[in-house]
FINUTI-350003 format. One record per residue (C-alpha): residue number from 1; residue in one letter; x, y, z. Coordinates in nm, 2 decimals. Example, Ala and Ser with C-alpha at 12.3 -4.5 7.8 and 13.67 -1.06 7.14 Angstrom:
BEGIN
> 1	a	1.23	-0.45	0.78 $
> 2	s	1.37	-0.11	0.71 $
end
This chain:
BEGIN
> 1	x	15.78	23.95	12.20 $
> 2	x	15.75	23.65	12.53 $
> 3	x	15.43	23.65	12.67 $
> 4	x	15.42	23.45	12.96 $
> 5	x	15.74	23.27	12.93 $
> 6	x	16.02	23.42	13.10 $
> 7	x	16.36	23.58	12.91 $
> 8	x	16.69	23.42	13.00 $
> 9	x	16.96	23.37	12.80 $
> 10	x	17.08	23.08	12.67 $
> 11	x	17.45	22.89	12.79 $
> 12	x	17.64	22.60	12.82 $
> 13	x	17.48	22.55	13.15 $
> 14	x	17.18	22.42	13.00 $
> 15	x	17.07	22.12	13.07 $
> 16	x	16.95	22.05	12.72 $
> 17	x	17.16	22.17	12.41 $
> 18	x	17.12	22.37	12.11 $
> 19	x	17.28	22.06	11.91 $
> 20	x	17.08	21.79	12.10 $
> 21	x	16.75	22.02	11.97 $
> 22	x	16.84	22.09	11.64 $
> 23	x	16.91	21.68	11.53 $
> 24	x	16.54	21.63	11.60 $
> 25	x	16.44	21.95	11.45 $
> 26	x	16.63	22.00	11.16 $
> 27	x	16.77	21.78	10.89 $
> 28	x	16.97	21.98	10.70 $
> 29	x	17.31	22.19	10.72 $
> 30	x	17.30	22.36	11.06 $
> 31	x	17.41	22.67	10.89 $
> 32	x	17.11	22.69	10.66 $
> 33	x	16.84	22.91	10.70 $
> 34	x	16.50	22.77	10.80 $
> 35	x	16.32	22.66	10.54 $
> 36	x	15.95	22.77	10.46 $
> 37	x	15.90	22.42	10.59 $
> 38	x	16.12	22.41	10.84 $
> 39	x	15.86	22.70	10.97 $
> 40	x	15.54	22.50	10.90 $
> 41	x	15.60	22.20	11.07 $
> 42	x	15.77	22.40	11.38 $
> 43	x	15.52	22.31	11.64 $
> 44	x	15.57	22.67	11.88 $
> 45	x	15.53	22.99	11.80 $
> 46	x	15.87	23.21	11.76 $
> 47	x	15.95	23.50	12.00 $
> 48	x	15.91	23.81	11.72 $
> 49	x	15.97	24.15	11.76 $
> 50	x	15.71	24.27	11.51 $
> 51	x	15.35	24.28	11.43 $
> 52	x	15.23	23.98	11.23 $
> 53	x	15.03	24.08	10.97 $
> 54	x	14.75	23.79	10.88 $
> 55	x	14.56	23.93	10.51 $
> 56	x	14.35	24.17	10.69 $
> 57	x	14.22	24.42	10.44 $
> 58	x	14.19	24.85	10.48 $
> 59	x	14.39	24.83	10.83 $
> 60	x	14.77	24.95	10.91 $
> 61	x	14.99	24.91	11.20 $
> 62	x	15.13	25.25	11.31 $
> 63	x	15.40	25.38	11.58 $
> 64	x	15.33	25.60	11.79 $
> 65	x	15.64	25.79	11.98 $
> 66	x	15.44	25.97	12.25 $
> 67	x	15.12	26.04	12.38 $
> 68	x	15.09	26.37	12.35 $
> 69	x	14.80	26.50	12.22 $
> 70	x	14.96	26.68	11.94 $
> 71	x	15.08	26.33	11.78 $
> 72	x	14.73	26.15	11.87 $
> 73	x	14.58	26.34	11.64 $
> 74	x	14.82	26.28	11.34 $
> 75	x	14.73	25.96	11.38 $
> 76	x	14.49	25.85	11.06 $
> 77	x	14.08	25.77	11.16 $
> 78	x	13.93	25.61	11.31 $
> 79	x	14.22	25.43	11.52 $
> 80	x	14.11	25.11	11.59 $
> 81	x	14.29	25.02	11.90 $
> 82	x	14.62	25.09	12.10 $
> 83	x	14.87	24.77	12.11 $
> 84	x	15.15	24.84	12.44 $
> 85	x	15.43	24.62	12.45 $
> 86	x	15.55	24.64	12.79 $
> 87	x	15.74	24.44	13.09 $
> 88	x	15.45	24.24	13.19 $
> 89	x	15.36	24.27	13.52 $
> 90	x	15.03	24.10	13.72 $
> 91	x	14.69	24.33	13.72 $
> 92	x	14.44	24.31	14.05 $
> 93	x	14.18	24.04	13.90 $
> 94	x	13.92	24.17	14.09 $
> 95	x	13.94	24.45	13.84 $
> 96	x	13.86	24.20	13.56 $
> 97	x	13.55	24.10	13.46 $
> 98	x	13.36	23.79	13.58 $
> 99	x	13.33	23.64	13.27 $
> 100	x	13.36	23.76	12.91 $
> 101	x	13.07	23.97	12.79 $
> 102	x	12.85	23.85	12.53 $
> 103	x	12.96	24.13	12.28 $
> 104	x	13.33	24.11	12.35 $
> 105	x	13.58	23.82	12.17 $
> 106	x	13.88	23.76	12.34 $
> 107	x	14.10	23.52	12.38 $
> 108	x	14.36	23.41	12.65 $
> 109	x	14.74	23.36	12.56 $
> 110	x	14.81	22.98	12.66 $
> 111	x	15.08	22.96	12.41 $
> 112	x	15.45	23.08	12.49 $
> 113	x	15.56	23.36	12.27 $
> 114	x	15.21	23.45	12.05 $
> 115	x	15.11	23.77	12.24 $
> 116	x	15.17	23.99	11.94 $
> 117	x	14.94	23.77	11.78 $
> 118	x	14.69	23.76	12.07 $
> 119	x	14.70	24.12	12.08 $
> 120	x	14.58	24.20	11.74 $
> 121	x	14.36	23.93	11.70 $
> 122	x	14.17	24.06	12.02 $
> 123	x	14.16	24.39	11.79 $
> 124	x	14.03	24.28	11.47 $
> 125	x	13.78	24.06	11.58 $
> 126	x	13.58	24.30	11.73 $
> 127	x	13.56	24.55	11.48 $
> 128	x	13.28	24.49	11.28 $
> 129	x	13.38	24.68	10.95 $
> 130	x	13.67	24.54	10.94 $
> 131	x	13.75	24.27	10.64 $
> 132	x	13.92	23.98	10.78 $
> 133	x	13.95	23.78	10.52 $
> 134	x	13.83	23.40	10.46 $
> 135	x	14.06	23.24	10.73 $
> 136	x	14.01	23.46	10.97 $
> 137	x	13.63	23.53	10.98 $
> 138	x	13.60	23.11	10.97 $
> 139	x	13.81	23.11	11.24 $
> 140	x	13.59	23.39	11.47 $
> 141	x	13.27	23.19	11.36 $
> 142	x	13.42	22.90	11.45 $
> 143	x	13.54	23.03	11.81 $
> 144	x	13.19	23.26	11.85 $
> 145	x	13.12	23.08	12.14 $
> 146	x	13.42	22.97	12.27 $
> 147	x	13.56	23.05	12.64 $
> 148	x	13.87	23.28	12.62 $
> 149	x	14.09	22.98	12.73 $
> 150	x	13.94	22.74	12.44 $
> 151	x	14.02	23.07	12.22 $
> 152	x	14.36	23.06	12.34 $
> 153	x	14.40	22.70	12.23 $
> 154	x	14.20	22.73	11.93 $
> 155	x	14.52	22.98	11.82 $
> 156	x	14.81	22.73	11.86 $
> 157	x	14.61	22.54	11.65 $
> 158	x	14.54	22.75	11.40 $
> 159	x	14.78	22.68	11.11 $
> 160	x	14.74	23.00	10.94 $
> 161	x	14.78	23.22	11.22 $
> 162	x	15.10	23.05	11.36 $
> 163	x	15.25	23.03	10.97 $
> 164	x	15.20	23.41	10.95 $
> 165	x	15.32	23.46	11.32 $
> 166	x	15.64	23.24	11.26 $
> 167	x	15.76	23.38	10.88 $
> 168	x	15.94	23.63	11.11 $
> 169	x	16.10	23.32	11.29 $
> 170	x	16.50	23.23	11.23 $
> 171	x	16.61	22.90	11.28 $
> 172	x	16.81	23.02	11.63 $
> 173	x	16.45	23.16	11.76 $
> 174	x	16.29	22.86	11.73 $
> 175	x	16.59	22.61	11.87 $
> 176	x	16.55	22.87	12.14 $
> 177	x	16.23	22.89	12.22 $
> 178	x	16.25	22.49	12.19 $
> 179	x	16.54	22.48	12.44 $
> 180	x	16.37	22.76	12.72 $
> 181	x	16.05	22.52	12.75 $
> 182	x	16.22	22.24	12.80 $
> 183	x	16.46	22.36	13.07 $
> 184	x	16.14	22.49	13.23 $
> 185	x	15.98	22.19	13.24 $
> 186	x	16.30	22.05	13.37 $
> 187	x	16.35	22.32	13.64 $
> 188	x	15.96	22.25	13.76 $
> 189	x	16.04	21.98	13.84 $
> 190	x	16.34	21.99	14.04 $
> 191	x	16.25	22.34	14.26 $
> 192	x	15.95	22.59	14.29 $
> 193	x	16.01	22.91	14.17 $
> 194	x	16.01	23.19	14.41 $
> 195	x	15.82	23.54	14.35 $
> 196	x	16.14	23.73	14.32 $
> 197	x	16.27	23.54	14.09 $
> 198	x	15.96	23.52	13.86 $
> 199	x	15.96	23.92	13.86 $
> 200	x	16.30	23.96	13.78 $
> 201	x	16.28	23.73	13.49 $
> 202	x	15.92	23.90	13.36 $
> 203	x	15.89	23.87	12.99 $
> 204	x	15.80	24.15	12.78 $
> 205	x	15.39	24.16	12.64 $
> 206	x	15.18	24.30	12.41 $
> 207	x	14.82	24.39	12.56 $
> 208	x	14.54	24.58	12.33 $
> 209	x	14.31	24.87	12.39 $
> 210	x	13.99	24.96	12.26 $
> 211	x	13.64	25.08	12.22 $
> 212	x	13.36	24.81	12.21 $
> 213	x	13.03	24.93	12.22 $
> 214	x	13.10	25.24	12.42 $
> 215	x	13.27	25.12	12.65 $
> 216	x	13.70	25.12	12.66 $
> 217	x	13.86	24.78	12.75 $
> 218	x	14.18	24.66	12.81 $
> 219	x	14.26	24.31	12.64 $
> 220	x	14.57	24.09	12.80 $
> 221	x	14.56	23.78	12.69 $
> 222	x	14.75	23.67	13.03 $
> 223	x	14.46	23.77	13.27 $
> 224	x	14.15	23.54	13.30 $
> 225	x	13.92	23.83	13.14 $
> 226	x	13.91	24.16	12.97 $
> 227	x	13.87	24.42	13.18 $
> 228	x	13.64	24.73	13.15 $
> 229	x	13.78	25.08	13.17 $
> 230	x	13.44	25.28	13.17 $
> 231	x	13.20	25.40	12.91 $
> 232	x	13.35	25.63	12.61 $
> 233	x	13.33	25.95	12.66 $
> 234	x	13.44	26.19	12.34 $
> 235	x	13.79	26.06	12.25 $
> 236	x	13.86	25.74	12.32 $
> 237	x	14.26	25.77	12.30 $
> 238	x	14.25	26.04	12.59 $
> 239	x	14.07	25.79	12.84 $
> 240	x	14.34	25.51	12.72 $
> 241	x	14.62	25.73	12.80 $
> 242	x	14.60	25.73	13.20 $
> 243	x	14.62	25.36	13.20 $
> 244	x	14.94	25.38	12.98 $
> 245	x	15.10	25.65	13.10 $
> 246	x	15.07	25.48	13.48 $
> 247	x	15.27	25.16	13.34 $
> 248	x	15.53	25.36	13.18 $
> 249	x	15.62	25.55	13.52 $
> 250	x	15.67	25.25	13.69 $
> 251	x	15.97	25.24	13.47 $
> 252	x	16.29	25.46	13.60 $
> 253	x	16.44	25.74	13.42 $
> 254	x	16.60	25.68	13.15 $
> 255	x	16.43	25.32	13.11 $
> 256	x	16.28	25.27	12.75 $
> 257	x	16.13	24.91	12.79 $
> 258	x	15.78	24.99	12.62 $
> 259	x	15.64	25.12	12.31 $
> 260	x	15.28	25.18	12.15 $
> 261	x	15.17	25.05	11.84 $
> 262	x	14.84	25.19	11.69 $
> 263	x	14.60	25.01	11.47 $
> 264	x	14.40	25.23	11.19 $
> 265	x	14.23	25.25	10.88 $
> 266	x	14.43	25.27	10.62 $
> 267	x	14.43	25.59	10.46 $
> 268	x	14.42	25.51	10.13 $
> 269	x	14.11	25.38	10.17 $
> 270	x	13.98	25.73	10.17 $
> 271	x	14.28	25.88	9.97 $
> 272	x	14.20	25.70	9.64 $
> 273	x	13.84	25.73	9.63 $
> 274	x	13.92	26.16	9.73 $
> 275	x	14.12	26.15	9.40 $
> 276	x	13.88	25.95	9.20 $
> 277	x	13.60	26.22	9.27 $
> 278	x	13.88	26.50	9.20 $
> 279	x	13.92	26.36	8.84 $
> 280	x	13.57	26.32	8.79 $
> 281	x	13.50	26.66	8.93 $
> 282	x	13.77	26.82	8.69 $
> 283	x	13.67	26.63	8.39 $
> 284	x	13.27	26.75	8.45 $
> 285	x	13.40	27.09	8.43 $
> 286	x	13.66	27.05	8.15 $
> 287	x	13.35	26.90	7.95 $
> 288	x	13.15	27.24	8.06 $
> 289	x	13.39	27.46	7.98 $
> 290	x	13.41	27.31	7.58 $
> 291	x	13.02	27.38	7.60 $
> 292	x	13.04	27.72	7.76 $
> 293	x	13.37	27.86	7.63 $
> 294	x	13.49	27.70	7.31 $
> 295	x	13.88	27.77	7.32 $
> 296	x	13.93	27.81	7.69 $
> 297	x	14.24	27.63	7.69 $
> 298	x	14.40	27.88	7.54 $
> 299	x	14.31	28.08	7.89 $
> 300	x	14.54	27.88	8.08 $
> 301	x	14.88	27.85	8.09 $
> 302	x	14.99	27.49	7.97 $
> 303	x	15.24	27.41	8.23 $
> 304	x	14.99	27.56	8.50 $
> 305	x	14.82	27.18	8.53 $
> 306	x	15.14	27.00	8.58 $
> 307	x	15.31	27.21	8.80 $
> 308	x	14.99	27.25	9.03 $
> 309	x	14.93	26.87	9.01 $
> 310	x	15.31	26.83	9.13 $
> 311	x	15.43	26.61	8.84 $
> 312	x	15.43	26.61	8.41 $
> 313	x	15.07	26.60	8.40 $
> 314	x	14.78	26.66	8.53 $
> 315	x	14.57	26.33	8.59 $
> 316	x	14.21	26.28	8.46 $
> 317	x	14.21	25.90	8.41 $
> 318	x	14.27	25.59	8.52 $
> 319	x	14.65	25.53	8.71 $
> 320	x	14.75	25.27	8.87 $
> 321	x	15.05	25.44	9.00 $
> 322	x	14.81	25.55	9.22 $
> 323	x	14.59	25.28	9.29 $
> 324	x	14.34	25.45	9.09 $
> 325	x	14.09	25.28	8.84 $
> 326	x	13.85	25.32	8.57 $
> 327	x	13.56	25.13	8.80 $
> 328	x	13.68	25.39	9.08 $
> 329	x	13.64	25.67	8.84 $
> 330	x	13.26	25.56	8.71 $
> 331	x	13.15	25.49	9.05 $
> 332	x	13.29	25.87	9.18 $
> 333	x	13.04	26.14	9.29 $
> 334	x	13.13	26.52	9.26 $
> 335	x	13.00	26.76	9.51 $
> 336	x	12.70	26.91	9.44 $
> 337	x	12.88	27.26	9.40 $
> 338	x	13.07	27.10	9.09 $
> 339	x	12.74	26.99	9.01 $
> 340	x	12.59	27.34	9.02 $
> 341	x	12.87	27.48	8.84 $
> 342	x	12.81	27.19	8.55 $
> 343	x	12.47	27.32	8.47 $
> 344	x	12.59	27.68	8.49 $
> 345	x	12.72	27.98	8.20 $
> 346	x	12.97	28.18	8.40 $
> 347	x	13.29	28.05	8.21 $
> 348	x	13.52	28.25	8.48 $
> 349	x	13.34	28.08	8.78 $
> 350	x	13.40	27.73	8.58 $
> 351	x	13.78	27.78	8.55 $
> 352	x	13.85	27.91	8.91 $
> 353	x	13.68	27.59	9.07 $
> 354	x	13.88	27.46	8.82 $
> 355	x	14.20	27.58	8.96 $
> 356	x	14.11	27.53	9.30 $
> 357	x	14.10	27.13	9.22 $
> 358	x	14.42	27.10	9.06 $
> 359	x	14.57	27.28	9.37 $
> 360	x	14.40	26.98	9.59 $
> 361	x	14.48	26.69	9.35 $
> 362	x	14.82	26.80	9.41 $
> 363	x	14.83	26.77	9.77 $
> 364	x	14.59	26.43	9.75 $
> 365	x	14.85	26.28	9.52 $
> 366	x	15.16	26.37	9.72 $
> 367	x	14.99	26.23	10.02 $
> 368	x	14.93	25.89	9.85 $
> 369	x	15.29	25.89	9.73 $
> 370	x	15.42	25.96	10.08 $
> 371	x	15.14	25.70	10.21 $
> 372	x	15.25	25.40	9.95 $
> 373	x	15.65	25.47	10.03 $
> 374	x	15.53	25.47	10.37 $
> 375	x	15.40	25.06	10.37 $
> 376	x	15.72	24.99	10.11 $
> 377	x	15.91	25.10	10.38 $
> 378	x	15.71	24.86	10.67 $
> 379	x	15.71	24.59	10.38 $
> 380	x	16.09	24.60	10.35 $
> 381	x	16.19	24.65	10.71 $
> 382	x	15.95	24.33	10.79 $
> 383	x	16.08	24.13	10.50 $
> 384	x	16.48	24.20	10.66 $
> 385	x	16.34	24.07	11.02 $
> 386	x	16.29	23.73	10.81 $
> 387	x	16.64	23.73	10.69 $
> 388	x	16.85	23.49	10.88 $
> 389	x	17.13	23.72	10.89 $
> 390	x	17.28	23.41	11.17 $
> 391	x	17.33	23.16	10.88 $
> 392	x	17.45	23.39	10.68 $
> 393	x	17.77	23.49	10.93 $
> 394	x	17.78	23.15	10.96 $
> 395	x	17.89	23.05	10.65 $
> 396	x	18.11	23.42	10.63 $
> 397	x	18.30	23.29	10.91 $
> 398	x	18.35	22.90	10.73 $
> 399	x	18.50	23.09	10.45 $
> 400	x	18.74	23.32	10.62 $
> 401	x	18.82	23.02	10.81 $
> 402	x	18.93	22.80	10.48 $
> 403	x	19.06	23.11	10.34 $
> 404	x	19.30	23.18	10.66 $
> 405	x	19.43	22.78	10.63 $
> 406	x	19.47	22.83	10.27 $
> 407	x	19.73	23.17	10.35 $
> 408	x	19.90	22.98	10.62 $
> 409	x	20.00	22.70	10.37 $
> 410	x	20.11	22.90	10.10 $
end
């Protein structure tokens, strides 16, 4: 979404145009899509409408439709911080800190249009479990002692993070986003703004919450510093929601100009590995059972694993359908009550453990299912916000243009 710069829309009474941008921009057909790099050597960064994703591993972007407490704790732990897209509108700074705390890394938005970017690099970078990937941990080494404003700048630098932020960009976005800083720079310089004017024309922003060393902090990349909430006390999401919910009833009724974006671990992280030790644990007392009970098979009804496990068969190996490999599978630990019952006798306490996990690898696998159609689902919708569906009517409109002529001369 804007950061700082200011929505307006774009008309003939500009005093640049579209067509004047696009022959210095652009070589090609106007009606082609932007090409990969078209996007590259694109200078700005787009204005987006979802979160870029840059490599990092184990984390996931997450909705979140209220703040009741009830849906908070859906959410998948630990929840690394809140992202609030809102209508941006100026904090006290005497609220903000002095300067940024040796133990915090943030960085200032000094680039039009990359607060979504901002935002979540604010996040990651201060979660130290969290794998960021080569890029992005050179580029927080790199920046370890920079100011928030050299941070800021470092950013619209930063090839990677602006080709990652701008694969959502269409070739109207970034003529657009062109054409709007230009006509600023042309307005400056002609007229001061006045306050009312500025307010009215507030862009929408994306500003982070989040736990750093016990203490809760709001990151905007458009004030000077971060700002300290308080120490953590129990559940950081319930100290985060006062702040929130006092932005969102500055809104009037019926106003829906916000929305809250969470960023967790990913929960297959700990989905996977729970099945991995389920197969192991099921295998340890299969192999028992041969030892203890020759024949028990013939105690269990055959269709009883598959229809427990929710599918033809009951897994107890290696499946990628699941994310789930042989390395995964030697490197699994069972409980120590699967243990116990391993170097037990009692056949009928072996087989009723037994039971009990092919009842819980059902529910693990159908969670991973519903988790894996969950990110196809985020991957597809992302991939369709790249689609230059503009071009594309475009050249529907050429046609049913020379297709009309054609009619009219027959």
């Amino acid at each position: 979404m804007a950061g700082h710069a200011t929505r307006r829309r774009v008309n003939s009474s500009s005093t640049i145009s579209n067509a004047t941008l696009y022959e210095k921009t652009f070589s090609q057909d106007p009606s082609a899509p932007a090409t990969i790099e078209d996007k590259r050597s694109w200078k700005g960064f787009c204005e987006i409408e979802s979160e870029p994703k840059f490599g990092v591993q184990g984390v996931k972007v997450q909705e979140i439709v209220s703040l009741d407490d009830e849906i908070l704790a859906y959410l998948p732990r630990p929840v690394y911080g809140l992202i609030f897209l809102f209508k941006w509108i100026e904090e006290d700074s005497e609220k903000q800190e002095q300067s940024c705390p040796e133990g915090v890394w943030f960085a200032n938005q000094t680039i039009n249009n990359a607060c979504a970017s901002v935002a979540l690099l604010n996040i990651v970078n201060n979660v130290p479990s969290i794998d960021l990937g080569e890029s992005l941990h050179g580029f927080k080494v790199f920046t370890a002692n920079f100011t928030p404003a050299l941070r800021g700048d470092a950013i619209g630098n930063f090839d990677f993070v602006k080709g990652v932020h701008n694969s959502f960009a269409r070739k109207m976005d970034m003529l657009n986003a062109d054409l709007l800083l230009r006509n600023e720079a042309t307005a400056k310089k002609g007229r001061k703004r006045t306050v009312d004017e500025d307010e009215s024309e507030a862009g929408f922003h994306f500003i982070a919450f989040m736990p750093i060393e016990d203490q809760l902090w709001k990151l905007d990349g458009l004030e000077r510093q971060p700002m300290c909430l308080g120490s953590v006390q129990g559940d950081w999401l319930s100290q985060a929601k006062p702040d929130i919910e006092a932005r969102m009833a500055q809104y009037e009724e019926g106003q829906i100009e916000f929305a809250i974006l969470s960023l967790v671990r990913d929960p297959l992280l700990e989905m996977i590995p729970a099945l991995a030790e389920n197969v192991k644990a099921i295998n340890a007392l299969s192999t028992r059972l041969d030892i203890v009970k020759p024949g028990w098979e013939a105690f269990t009804d055959s269709l009883t694993d598959g229809e427990l496990a929710g599918t033809d068969s009951l897994i107890n190996n290696p499946n990628l359908a699941y994310g789930l490999t042989q390395e995964m599978l030697e490197q699994a630990k069972p409980s120590q009550a699967v243990m116990d019952l391993c170097h037990g006798d009692i056949a009928s306490d072996i087989l009723g453990h037994r039971e009990q996990l092919i009842a819980a690898q059902a529910n693990i696998r159908m969670s991973i299912r519903e988790e894996i159609q969950s990110n196809q689902s985020d991957e597809e919708r992302a991939a369709s916000r790249t689609c230059d569906y503009g071009a594309r009517m475009q050249n529907f409109v050429r046609k049913m243009r020379v297709k009309k002529q054609s009619l009219k001369e027959v």
